[in-house]
LUMDREN-471311 format. One line per 3 residues: number of its first residue (from 1); their letters; for each residue x, y, z of C-alpha. Coordinates in Angstrom, 3 decimals. Each point is the difference from the previous one (the first is absolute). Example, Ala and Ser with C-alpha at 12.3 -4.5 7.8 and 13.67 -1.06 7.14 Angstrom:
2
1	as	12.300:-4.500:7.800; 1.370:3.440:-0.660
***
This chain:
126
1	xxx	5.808:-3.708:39.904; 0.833:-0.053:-3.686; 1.408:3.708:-0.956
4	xxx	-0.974:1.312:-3.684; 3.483:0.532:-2.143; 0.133:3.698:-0.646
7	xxx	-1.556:1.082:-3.912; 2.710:0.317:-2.395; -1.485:3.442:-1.132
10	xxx	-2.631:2.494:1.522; -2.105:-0.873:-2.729; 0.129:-4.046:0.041
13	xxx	-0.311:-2.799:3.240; 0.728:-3.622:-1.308; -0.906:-2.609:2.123
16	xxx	-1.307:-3.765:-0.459; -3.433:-0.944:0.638; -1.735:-3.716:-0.742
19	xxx	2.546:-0.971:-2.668; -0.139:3.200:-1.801; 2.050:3.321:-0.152
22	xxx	-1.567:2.896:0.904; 1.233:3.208:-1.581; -1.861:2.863:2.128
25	xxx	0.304:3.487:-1.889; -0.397:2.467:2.299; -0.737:4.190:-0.379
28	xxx	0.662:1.887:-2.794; 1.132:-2.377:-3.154; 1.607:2.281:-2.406
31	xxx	3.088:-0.129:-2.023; 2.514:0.146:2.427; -1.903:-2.492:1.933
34	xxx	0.001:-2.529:-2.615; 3.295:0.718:-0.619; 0.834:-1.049:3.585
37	xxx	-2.492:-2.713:0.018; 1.322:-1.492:-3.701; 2.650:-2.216:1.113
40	xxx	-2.049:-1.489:3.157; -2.424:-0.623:-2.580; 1.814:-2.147:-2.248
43	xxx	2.044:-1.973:2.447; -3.349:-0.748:1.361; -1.566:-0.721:-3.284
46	xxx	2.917:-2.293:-0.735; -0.846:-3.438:1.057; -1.811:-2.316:-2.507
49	xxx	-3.223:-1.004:1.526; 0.207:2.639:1.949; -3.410:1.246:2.374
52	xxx	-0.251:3.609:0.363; -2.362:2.485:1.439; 0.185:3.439:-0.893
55	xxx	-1.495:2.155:2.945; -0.962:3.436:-0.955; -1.995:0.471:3.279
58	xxx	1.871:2.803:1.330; 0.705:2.222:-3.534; -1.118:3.440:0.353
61	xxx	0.956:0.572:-3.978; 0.792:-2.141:-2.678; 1.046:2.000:-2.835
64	xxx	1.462:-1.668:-3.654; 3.129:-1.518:1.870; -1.671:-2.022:2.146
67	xxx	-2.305:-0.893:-3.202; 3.409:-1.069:-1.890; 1.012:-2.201:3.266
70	xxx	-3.032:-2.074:0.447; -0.012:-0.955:-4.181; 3.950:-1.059:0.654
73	xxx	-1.212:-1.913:3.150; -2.958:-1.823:-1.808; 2.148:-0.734:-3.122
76	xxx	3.092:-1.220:1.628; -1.974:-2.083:2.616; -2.105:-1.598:-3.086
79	xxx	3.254:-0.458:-1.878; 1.160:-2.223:2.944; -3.307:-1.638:0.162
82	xxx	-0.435:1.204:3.281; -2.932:1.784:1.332; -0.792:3.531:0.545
85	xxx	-2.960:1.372:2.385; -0.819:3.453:0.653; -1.841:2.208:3.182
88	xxx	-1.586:3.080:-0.935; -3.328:1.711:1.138; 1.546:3.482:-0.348
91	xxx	-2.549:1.634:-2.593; 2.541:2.635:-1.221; 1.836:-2.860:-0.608
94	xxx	-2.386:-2.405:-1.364; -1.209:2.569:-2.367; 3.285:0.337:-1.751
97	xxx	0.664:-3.323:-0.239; -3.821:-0.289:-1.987; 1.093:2.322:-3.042
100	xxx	3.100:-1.708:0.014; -1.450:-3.010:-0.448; 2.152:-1.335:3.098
103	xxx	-3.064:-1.195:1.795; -0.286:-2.809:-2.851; 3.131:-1.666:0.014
106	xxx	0.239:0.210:4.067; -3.211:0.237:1.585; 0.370:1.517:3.605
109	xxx	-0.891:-1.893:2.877; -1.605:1.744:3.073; 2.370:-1.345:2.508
112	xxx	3.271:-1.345:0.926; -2.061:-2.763:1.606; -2.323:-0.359:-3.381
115	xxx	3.548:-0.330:-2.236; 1.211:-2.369:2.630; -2.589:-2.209:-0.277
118	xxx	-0.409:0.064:-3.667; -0.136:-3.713:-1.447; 3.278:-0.611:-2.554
121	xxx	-2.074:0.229:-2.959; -0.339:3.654:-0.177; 2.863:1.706:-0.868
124	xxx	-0.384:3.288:-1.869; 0.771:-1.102:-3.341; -2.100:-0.383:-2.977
***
């Protein structure tokens, strides 16, 4: 039985999935969850060629902090020409990142599975 290692934060589980790293944001993503999350983030978001999933599956809020997290995400993982996915169907969530104009630059996927399975081409950038 493999055990899970224990999230760094409340707010974040990091764990490796099909050749990718999977950053799951979890409950309320505020400022003082992105300021625990921030450092996770960029080790994560470090690698060149780096694969990595953004999960915001289990968010209950995601409030102009969080906003500011996935943009560093996205534009460090681009910089590295890596690859960055994201999971959202929350429509809170999904509406916000519409008038931001988030939705454009990192289109959400439906599933873990669905970003997972996502050919190398796409890759959130324009």
């Amino acid at each position: 039985m493999q055990q899970e290692p224990a999230p760094p934060t409340r707010h974040l589980r990091i764990h490796q999935e099909r050749g990718h790293t999977v950053l799951e944001f979890r409950g309320e993503i505020d400022i003082a969850a992105a300021t625990e999350i921030l450092p996770y983030l960029d080790r994560a978001t470090a690698h060149s060629d780096g694969r990595v999933v953004i999960d915001l599956s289990p968010v209950e809020f995601l409030d102009c902090s969080g906003l500011r997290l996935l943009y560093r995400a996205r534009s460090r993982v681009l910089d590295r020409d890596g690859r960055l996915l994201l999971v959202c169907t929350h429509p809170l969530t999904l509406r916000i990142m519409r008038v931001t104009g988030l939705t454009r630059l990192l289109p959400p996927l439906p599933s873990l599975d669905a970003a997972l399975g996502q050919p190398e081409a796409t890759s959130g950038s324009l």
